[in-house]
C-alpha positions in Angstrom: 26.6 3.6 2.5 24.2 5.8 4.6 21.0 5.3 2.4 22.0 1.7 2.0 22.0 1.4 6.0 18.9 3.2 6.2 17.4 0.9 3.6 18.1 -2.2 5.8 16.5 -0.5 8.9 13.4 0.4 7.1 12.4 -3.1 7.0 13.3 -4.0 10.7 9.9 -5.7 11.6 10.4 -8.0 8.4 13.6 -9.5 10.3 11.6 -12.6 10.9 11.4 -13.0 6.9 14.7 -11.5 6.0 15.7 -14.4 7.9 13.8 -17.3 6.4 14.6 -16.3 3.5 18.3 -16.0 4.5 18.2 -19.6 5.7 16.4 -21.1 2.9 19.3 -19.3 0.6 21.8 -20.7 2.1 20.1 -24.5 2.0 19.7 -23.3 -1.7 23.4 -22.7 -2.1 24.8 -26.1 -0.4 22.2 -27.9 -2.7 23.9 -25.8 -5.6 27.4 -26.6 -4.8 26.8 -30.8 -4.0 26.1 -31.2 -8.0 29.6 -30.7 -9.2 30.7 -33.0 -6.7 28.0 -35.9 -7.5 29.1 -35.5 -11.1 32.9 -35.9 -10.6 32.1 -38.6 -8.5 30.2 -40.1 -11.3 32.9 -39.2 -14.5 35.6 -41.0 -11.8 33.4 -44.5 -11.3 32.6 -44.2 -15.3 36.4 -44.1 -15.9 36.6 -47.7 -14.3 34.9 -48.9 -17.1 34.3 -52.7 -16.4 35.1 -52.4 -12.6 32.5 -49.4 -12.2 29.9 -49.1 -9.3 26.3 -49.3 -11.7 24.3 -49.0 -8.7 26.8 -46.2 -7.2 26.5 -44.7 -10.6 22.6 -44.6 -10.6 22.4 -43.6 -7.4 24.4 -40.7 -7.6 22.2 -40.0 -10.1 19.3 -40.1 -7.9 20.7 -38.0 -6.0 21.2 -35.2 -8.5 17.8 -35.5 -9.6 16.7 -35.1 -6.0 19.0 -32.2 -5.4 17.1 -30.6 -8.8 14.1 -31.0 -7.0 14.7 -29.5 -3.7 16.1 -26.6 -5.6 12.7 -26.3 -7.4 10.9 -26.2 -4.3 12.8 -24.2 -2.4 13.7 -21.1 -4.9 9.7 -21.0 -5.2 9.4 -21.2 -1.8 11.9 -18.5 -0.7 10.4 -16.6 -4.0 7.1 -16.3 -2.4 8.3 -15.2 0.5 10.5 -12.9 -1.0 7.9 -11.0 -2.9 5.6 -11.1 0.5 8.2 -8.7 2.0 8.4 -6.8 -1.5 4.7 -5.8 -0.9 4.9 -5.1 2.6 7.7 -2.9 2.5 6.3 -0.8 -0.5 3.3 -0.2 2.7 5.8 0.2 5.0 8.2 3.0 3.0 4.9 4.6 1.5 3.3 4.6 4.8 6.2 6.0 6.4 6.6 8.8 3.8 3.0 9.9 3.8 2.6 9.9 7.3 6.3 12.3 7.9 5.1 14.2 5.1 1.8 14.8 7.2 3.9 16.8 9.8 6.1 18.9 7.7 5.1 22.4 8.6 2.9 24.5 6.0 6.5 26.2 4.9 7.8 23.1 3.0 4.9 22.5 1.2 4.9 26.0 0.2 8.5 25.7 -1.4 7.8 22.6 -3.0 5.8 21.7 -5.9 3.4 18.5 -5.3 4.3 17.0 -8.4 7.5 16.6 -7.3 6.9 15.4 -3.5 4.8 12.4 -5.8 7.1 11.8 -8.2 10.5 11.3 -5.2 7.9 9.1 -3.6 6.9 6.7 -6.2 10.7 7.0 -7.9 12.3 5.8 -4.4 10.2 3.2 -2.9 10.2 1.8 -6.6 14.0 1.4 -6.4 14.3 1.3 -2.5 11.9 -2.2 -3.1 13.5 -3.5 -6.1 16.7 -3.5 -4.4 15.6 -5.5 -1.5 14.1 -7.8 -3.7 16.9 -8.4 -5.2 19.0 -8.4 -2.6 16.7 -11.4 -0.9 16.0 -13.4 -4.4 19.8 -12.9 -5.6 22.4 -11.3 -3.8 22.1 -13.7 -0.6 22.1 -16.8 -2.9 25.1 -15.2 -5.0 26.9 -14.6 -1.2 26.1 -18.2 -0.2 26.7 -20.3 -3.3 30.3 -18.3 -4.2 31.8 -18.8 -0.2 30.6 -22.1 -0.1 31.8 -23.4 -3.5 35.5 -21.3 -3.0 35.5 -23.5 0.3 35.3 -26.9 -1.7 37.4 -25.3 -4.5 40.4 -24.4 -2.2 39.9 -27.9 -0.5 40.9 -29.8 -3.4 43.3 -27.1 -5.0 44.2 -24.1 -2.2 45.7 -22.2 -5.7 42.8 -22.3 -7.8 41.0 -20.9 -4.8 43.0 -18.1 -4.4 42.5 -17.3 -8.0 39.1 -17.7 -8.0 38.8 -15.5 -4.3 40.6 -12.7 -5.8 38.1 -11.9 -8.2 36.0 -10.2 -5.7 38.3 -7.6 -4.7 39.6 -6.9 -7.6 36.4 -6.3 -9.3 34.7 -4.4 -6.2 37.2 -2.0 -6.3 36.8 -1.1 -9.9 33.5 -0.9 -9.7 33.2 1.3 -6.8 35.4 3.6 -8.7 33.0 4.4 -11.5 30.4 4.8 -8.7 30.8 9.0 -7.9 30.7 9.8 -11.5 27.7 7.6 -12.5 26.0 8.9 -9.7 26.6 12.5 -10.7 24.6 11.8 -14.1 21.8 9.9 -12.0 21.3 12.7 -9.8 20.7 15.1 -12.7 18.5 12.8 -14.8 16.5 12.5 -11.2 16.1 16.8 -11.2 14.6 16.7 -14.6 12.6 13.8 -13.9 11.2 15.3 -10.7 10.7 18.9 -12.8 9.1 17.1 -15.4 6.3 14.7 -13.0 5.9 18.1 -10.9 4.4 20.3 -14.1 2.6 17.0 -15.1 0.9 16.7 -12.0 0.2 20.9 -11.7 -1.3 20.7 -15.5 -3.8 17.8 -15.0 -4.8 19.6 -11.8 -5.4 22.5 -13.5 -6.3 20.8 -17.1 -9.4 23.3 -17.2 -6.7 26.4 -17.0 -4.8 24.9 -20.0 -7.5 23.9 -22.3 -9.0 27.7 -22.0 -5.6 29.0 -23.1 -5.2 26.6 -25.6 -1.9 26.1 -24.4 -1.8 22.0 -24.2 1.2 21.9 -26.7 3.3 24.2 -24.5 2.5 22.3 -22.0 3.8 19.3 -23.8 6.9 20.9 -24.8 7.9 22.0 -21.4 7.3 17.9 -20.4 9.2 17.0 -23.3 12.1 18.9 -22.9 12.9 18.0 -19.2 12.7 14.3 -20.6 14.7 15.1 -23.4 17.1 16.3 -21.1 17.1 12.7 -19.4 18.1 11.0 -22.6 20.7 13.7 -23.1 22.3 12.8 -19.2 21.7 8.9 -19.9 23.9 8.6 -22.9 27.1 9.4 -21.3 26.6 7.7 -18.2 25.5 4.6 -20.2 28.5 4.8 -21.8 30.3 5.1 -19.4 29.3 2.5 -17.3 29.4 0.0 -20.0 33.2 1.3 -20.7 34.4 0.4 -17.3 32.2 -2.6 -17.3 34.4 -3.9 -20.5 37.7 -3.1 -18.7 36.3 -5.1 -15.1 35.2 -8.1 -17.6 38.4 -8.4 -19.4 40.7 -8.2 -16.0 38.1 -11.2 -15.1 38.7 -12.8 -18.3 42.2 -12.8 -17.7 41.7 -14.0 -14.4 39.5 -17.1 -15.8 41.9 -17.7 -18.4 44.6 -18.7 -15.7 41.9 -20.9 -13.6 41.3 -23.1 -16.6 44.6 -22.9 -17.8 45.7 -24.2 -14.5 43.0 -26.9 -14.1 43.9 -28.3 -17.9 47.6 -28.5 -17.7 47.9 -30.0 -13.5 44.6 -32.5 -14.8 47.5 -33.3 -18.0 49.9 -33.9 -15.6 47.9 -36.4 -12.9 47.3 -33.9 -10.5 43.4 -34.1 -10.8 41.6 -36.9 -11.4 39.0 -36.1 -14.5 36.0 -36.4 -12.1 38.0 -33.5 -9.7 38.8 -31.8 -13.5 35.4 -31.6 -14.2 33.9 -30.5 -10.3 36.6 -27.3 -10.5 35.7 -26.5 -13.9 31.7 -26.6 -12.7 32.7 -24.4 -9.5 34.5 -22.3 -11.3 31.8 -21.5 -14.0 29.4 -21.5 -11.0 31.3 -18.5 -9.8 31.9 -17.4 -13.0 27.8 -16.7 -13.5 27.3 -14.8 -10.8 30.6 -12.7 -10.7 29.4 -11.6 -14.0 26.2 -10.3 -13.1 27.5 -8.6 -10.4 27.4 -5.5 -12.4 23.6 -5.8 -12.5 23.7 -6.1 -8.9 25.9 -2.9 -8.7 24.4 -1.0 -10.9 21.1 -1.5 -9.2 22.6 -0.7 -5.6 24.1 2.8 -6.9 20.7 3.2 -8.3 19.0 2.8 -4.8 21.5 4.7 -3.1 20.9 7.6 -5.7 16.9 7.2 -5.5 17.0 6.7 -1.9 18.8 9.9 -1.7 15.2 12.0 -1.8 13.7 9.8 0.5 15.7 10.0 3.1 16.0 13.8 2.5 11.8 13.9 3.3 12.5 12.2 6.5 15.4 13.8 7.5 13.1 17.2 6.7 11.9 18.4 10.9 8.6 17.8 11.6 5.9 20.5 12.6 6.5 20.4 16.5 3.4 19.9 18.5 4.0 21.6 22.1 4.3 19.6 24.7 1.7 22.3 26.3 -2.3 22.4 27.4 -5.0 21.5 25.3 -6.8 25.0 24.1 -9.8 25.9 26.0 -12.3 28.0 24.2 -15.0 29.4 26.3 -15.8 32.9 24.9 -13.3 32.7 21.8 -11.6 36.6 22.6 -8.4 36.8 20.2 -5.5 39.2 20.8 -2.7 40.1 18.0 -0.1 41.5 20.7 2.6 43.3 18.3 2.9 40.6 15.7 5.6 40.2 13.1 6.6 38.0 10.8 8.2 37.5 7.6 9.0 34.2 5.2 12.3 35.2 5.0 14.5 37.5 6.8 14.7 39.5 3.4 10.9 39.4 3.1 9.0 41.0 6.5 5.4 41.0 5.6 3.7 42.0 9.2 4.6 44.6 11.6 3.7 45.2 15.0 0.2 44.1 14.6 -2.0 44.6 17.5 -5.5 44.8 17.3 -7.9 42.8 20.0 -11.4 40.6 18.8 -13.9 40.5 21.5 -16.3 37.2 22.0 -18.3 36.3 19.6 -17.1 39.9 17.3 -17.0 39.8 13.4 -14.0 41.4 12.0 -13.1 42.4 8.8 -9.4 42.2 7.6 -9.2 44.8 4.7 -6.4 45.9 3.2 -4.5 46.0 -0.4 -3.2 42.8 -1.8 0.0 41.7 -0.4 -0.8 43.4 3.1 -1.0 40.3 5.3 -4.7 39.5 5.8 -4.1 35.7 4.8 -1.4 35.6 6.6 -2.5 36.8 9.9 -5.3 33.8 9.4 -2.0 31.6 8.6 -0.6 32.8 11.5 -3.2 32.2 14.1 -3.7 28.6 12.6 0.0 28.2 13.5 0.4 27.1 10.2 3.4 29.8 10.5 4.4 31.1 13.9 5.4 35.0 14.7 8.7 36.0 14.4 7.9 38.8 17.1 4.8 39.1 19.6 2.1 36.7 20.8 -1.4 35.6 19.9 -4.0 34.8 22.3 -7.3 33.0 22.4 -9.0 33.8 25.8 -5.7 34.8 27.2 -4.0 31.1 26.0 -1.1 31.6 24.2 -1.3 29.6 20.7 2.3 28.9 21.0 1.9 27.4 24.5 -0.7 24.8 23.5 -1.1 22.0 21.1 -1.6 22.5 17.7 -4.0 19.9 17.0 -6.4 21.3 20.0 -5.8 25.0 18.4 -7.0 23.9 15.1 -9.9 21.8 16.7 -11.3 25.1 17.6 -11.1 27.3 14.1 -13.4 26.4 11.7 -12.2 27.6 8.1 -14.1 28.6 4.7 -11.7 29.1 2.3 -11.7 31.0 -0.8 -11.7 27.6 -2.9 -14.2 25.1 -1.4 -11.0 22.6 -1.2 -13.0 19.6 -1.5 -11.8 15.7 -1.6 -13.1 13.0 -4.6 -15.5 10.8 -2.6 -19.2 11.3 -1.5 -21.0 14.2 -0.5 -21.4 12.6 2.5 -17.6 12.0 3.4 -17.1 15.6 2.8 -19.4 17.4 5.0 -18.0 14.5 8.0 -14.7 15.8 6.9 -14.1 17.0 10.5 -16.7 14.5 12.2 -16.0 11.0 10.8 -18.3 9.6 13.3 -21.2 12.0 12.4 -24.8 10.9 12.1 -27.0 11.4 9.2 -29.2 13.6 11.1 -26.0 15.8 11.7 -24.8 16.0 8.7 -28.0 16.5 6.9 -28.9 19.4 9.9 -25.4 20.6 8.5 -26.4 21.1 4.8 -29.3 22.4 5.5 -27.6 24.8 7.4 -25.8 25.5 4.4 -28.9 25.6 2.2 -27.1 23.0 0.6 -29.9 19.9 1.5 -32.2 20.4 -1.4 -29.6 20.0 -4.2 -28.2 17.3 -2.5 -31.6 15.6 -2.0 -32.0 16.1 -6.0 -28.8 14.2 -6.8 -29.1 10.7 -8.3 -27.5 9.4 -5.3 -28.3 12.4 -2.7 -25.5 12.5 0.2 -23.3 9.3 -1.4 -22.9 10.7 -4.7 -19.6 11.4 -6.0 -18.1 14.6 -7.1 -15.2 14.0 -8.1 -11.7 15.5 -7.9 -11.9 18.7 -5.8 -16.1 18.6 -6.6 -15.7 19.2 -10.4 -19.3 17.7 -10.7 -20.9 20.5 -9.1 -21.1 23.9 -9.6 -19.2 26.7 -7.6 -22.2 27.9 -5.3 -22.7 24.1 -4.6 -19.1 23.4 -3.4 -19.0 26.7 -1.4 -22.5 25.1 0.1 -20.9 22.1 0.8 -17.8 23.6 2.5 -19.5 25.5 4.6 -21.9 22.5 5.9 -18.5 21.3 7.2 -17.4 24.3 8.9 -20.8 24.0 10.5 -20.3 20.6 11.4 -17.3 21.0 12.9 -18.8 23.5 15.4 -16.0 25.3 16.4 -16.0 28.7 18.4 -13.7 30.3 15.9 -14.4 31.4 12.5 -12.1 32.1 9.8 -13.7 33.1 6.1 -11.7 34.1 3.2 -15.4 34.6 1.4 -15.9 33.4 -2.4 -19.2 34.9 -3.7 -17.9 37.1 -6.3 -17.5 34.4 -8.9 -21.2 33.5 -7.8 -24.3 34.0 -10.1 -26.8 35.9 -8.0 -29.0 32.9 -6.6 -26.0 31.0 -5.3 -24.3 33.9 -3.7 -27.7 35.1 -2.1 -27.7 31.5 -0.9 -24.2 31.3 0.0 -24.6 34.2 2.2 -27.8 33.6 4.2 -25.2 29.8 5.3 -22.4 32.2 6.0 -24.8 34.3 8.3 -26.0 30.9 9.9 -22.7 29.9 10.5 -21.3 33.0 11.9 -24.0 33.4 14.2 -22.4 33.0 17.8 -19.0 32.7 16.8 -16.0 35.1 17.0 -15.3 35.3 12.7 -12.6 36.7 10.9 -13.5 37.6 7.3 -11.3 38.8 5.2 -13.1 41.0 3.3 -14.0 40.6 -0.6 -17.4 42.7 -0.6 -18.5 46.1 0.4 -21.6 45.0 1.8 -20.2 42.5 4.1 -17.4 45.2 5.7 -20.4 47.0 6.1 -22.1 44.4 7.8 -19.0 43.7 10.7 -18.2 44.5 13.7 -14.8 45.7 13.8 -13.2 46.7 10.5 -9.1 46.2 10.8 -7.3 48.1 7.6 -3.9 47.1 7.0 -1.5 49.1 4.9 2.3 48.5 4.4 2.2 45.0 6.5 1.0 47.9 9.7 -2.5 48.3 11.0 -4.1 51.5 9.7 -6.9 51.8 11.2 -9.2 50.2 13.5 -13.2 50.5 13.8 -16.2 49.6 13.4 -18.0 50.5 10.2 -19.6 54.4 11.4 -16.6 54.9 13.2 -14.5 54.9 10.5 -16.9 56.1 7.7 -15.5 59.4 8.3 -12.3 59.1 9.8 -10.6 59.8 5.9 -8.5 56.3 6.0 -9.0 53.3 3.8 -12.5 52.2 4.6 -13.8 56.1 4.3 -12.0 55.6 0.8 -13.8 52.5 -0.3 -16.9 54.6 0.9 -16.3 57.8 -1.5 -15.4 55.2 -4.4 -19.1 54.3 -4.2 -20.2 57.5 -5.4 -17.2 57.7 -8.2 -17.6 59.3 -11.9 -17.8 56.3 -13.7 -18.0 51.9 -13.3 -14.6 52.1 -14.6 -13.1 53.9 -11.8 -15.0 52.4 -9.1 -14.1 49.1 -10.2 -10.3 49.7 -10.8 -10.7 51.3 -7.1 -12.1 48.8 -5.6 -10.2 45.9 -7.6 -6.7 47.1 -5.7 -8.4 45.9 -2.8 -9.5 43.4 -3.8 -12.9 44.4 -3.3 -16.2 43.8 -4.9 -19.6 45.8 -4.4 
């Protein structure tokens, strides 16, 4: 009843059309129910023979065909409008969805897989929208028409009304208790459904990954057998639902069997006239319709409810909570880790009693063994995580005291994968700066040494790249991702490098951007080349979640700690044991 009341709400700036419709239904059902009566009126005046009405007759005639036509134009009518708010509720629910799902914080999406956050999205709205539709194209009519043709029914006989009244209850309460059962089945057809769209979506993602391992039928299999698992969770509940849906049509069989029984032998007797005979047989077949597609209407209500379910689990998920606080003011861009910890679970503490301090305008190198907590202190001061213990400052601001969307405003990131969107050139570099001139975004990419490809492209800054840039080639994408770091401008720099993967022009070319782009800026690197620790400021070394050491580059050549290490593995026996050093930390020469 919860999702179903939450449905309803959803579409509260419809009302105006929820209630057109509503009022064209019922105008719809009082057309419905004056047929029966023009045609007992008419069986009545034929039974005069001689002494009949003709013109009464014909009239009433008339009158059925103009009844006919009404209906015509009205079902069309509230049809259209009906599938208007179909439309604009799908907008409304999707819009809804994506824009919650917009301030989750970074820890839901990284316990959930994307596939999956798709799939509940396009499962529920589907169902959330069909059952609105049919509860304005169907359910209102089948409301309407039934109460307004028991009233006439109980009018001319108050016992075949009660008859026919009792149907409802009777079969309601059947039905609803089938309902906990068939919902347990829906809910684990739903899980496989969601596991299955989830490794659908991760594998064409990452189709290049499966195709070089040749592993396309596993892939299959694994999608196979979580739908296979949906057909093996469908056949019972099927069966049972159409079970109980024999027992509820038989107890309204038997229910039927005494209306008509009861309308034939009282008509016998002289109690009805035949044209009264025939108008309670039409009502009662005109209830008789729609009582027996109420299953359809059930069935697709316990369906909403249980496809509903995940969507109102997204929403009910708690946003990312912007801080009522200052906007961030960055003037010389200092940063200060004051005895920072954190962990992504209580069980799992992966930072320490950090401290170090970044001075204006200071490149810093985060090195460390995988696992230590370099990306994490990046995640960290993004506030895409906050510290379980201890404070980060930028100019002596506390991140946690000022708005998020000002913090990130003021950090610039290059990330490890270019993370770049299908569209234009163009659209990408602007990613930051949708107002951006061309002069800026082309002083960007050249910036980024990235103008003269871009100039050589069929289409130069509006070509498309495709999904995530898989039209051009690594170096190009790391070009183009750092154009819009530098058009972004910010005072803070974050770089999680990628120029090992490079071929030796494009990471030469790569670098001379990055050197443009830190220039002026406090930066944060964390560090996947030799040459660039040794180009730094500061060098932070992390070991066991702690900080190790701090220094810059001399300072530390021969304090005997990590970097001093990395030094001495420069000079080792053999390739082989300088790359295997180097590789644990994650470290290139």
């Amino acid at each position: 009843m919860k999702e179903l009341i939450g449905i309803l709400k959803l579409g509260g700036s419809l009302r105006k059309s929820y209630v057109a419709v509503s009022l064209m239904t019922m105008l719809l059902s009082l057309l419905t129910i004056l047929q029966p009566l023009f045609s007992g009126w008419a069986i009545d005046e034929i039974g005069k023979g001689v002494n009949a009405n003709v013109a009464y007759a014909g009239m009433l005639a008339v009158g059925i065909f103009v009844l006919d036509v009404m209906q015509t134009a009205l079902s069309n009518v509230s049809g259209y409008v009906g599938d208007q708010i179909q439309v604009r509720l799908q907008k409304i629910l999707s819009e809804n969805y994506y824009r919650h799902l917009m301030t989750l914080p970074q820890k839901y999406f990284d316990e959930e897989q994307s596939g999956k956050i798709i799939a509940r999205l396009n499962r529920s709205i589907e169902q959330i929208v069909r059952f609105v539709h049919m509860m304005t194209n169907n359910f209102l009519q089948f409301i309407f028409s039934t109460l307004f043709s028991l009233i006439v029914v109980s009018i001319i006989s108050w016992q075949i009304g009660l008859m026919l009244a009792s149907l409802y209850p009777i079969f309601i309460w059947m039905t609803v208790r089938t309902s906990g059962t068939w919902l347990e089945y829906q809910n684990k057809k739903n899980k496989r459904i969601d596991i299955a769209g989830g490794r659908f979506a991760e594998a064409i993602g990452q189709v290049k990954v499966v195709k070089s391992y040749g592993q396309e039928q596993r892939e299959l299999s694994f999608f196979q057998k979580q739908l296979s698992k949906v057909i093996y969770y469908n056949k019972p509940q099927s069966k049972y639902w159409h079970v109980r849906d024999v027992q509820r049509r038989l107890v309204l069989n038997v229910i039927f069997l005494a209306v008509y029984a009861f309308i034939f032998v009282r008509g016998a007797q002289g109690a009805f006239s035949p044209g009264e005979a025939v108008a309670l047989i039409l009502y009662a077949m005109n209830i008789r319709i729609p009582i027996f597609t109420i299953s359809f209407l059930v069935e697709n209500t316990q369906r909403a409810v249980a496809d509903s379910k995940d969507y109102f689990e997204i929403m009910d998920e708690l946003p990312e909570v912007d801080d009522a606080g200052a906007e961030l003011t960055v003037k010389k861009g200092a940063i200060t880790f004051d005895d920072v910890s954190f962990g992504y679970s209580k069980k799992n503490t992966v930072l320490k009693n950090i401290s170090f301090d970044i001075k204006p305008g200071e490149k810093v190198a985060l090195v460390g063994e995988s696992g230590e907590g370099k990306t994490t202190l990046t995640n960290l001061l993004l506030r895409l995580y906050d510290p379980t213990e201890g404070s980060i400052t930028i100019d002596k601001q506390s991140t946690i005291g000022v708005r998020r969307a000002s913090l990130r405003e003021a950090i610039g990131v290059v990330f490890q994968e270019p993370n770049l969107f299908s569209g234009t050139i163009r659209e990408n570099i602007s990613y930051a700066n949708n107002d951006a001139s061309q002069k800026q975004i082309e002083n960007a990419a050249k910036a980024a040494n990235a103008h003269e490809f871009i100039r050589e492209l069929s289409d130069g800054y509006d070509t498309e790249i495709g999904e995530r840039g898989l039209k051009l080639s690594g170096g190009q994408k790391q070009r183009i991702a750092i154009a819009r770091a530098i058009l972004k401008d910010a005072p803070i720099l974050v770089l999680d490098e990628a120029t090992s993967s490079l071929d030796s022009r494009s990471e030469l070319m790569v670098q001379e951007a990055l050197e443009r782009l830190m220039k002026g800026r406090t930066t944060i690197i964390i560090a996947h080349r030799l040459s660039t620790i040794q180009n730094v400021d500061t060098i932070v070394a992390l070991k066991k979640g702690k900080v190790a050491e701090v220094g810059s580059p001399a300072e530390l050549a021969t304090s005997g700690g990590i970097y001093s290490n990395l030094l001495k593995v420069q000079t080792a026996r053999s390739a082989e044991e300088r790359e295997e050093a180097l590789k644990r930390f994650g470290i290139v020469e």
